[in-house]
Steps between C-alpha positions, in 0.01 A plus 500: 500500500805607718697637187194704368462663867879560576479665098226693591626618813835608347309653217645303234408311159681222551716373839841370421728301598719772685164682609422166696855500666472849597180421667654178656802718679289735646520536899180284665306784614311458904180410307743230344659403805184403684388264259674177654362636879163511305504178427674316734178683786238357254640164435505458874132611554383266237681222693394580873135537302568133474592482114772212379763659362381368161192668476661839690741523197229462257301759664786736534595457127150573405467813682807574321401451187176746609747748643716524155221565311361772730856685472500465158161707466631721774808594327285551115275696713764703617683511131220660378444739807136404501285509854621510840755254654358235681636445848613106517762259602801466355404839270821628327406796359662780681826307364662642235515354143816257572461427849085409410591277220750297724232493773290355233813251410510372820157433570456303155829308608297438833203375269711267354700363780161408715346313122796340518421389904167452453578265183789315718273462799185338260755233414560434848865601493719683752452862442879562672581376122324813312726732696803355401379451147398849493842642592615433110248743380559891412288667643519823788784480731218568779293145415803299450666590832273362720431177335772319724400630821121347421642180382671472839152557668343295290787186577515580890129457495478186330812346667397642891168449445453933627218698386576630173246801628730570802773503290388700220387789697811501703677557169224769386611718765911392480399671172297806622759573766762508174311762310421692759893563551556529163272789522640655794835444357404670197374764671778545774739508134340768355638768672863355438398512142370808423843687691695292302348614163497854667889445546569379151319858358702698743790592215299549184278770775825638561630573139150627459536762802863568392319637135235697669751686685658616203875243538583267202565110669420359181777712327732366772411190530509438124752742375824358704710251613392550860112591452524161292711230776241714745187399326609178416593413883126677592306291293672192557439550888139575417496205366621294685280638837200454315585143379627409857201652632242341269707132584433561904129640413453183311656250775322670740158441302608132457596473902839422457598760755 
């Protein structure tokens, strides 16, 4: 079912091998991103609503499984540009084409991670297990990374004898508060960004003016000895500002600053 909707969503025949990978290396959009905080908030209402943590991973694999299908009618729907969007949790259609079908990626790696819980916890084995089991598996860098952090909840509950519902809302928001500066950092970046691409343009607008006022700096830059050491000193400056400001953009975004 998941290949048919990422094909149809990309608007191809048939999705490949490399098609899959380019899906899989996309950036985790915010809708993305809140899928773990999502989860972790309704895992711990199902336990303080007094549910074992059997039968709360069964439920929560369910509604999964009810959720998947939903987005894959939402995103036909919206392939076919029939009717009016309908408003609902976890909706990913104001994503574009890549970024929707790796939303869609991650939530059926979600589906399958809580089966394989809700399987695990039916045979009455630590769920702590599934996590570490699960880390083998390829799917979106966004699932995968927080499968050790739960494990660790999941182990200092069982060994301290803690609420697990304490626990897993305190890392819900640990989470929250980590998008939220993602976001601002994002947005605080942007600025940097654009000036940088702004600087990068500044010489190819300045041949262009050069033209327009009636000079020749492409006859001089290409037609001697000079003109040529000139324009290949330029460009490799260029260059080497926007790489150098691209690296400290990316850092920046990664909050190694």
């Amino acid at each position: 079912m998941l290949e048919k909707m990422l094909a149809r969503l990309l608007a191809l025949p048939i999705l490949g091998t490399w098609r899959v990978r380019w899906v899989a290396s996309a950036a985790a959009s915010l809708e993305e991103e809140e899928i773990w905080p999502d989860l972790l908030w309704r895992l711990a209402a199902l336990l303080r609503a007094g549910l074992g943590l059997p039968a709360a991973f069964q439920k929560l694999a369910a509604d999964q499984q009810a959720l998947l299908v939903d987005l894959a009618q939402e995103a036909g729907a919206s392939g076919r540009g029939g009717g009016e969007p309908r408003e609902k949790s976890g909706s990913s259609l104001d994503l574009g084409p890549r970024a929707q079908a790796a939303y869609l990626l991650a939530q059926q790696n979600m589906g399958d991670f809580l089966g394989a819980c809700a399987r695990q916890a039916s045979l009455g084995d630590p769920l702590w297990q599934v996590c570490r089991q699960s880390l083998g598996q390829s799917w979106r860098p966004s699932i995968l990374s927080q499968l050790p952090s739960l494990e660790a909840c999941l182990l200092v509950a069982q060994r301290s004898g803690a609420p697990l519902a304490q626990i897993l809302e305190t890392y819900a928001r640990f989470l929250e508060g980590q998008i939220d500066a993602g976001q601002l950092r994002e947005t605080a970046l942007s600025g940097p960004a654009s000036s940088g691409r702004i600087m990068a343009s500044l010489p190819l607008v300045g041949l262009g003016l050069g033209i327009l006022m009636g000079t020749d700096p492409l006859g001089f830059l290409l037609g001697s000895w000079p003109g040529g050491l000139l324009t290949c000193l330029g460009a490799g400056l260029a260059f080497a500002g926007y790489r150098w400001t691209r690296n400290l953009t990316r850092q920046a975004e990664r909050g190694l600053l």
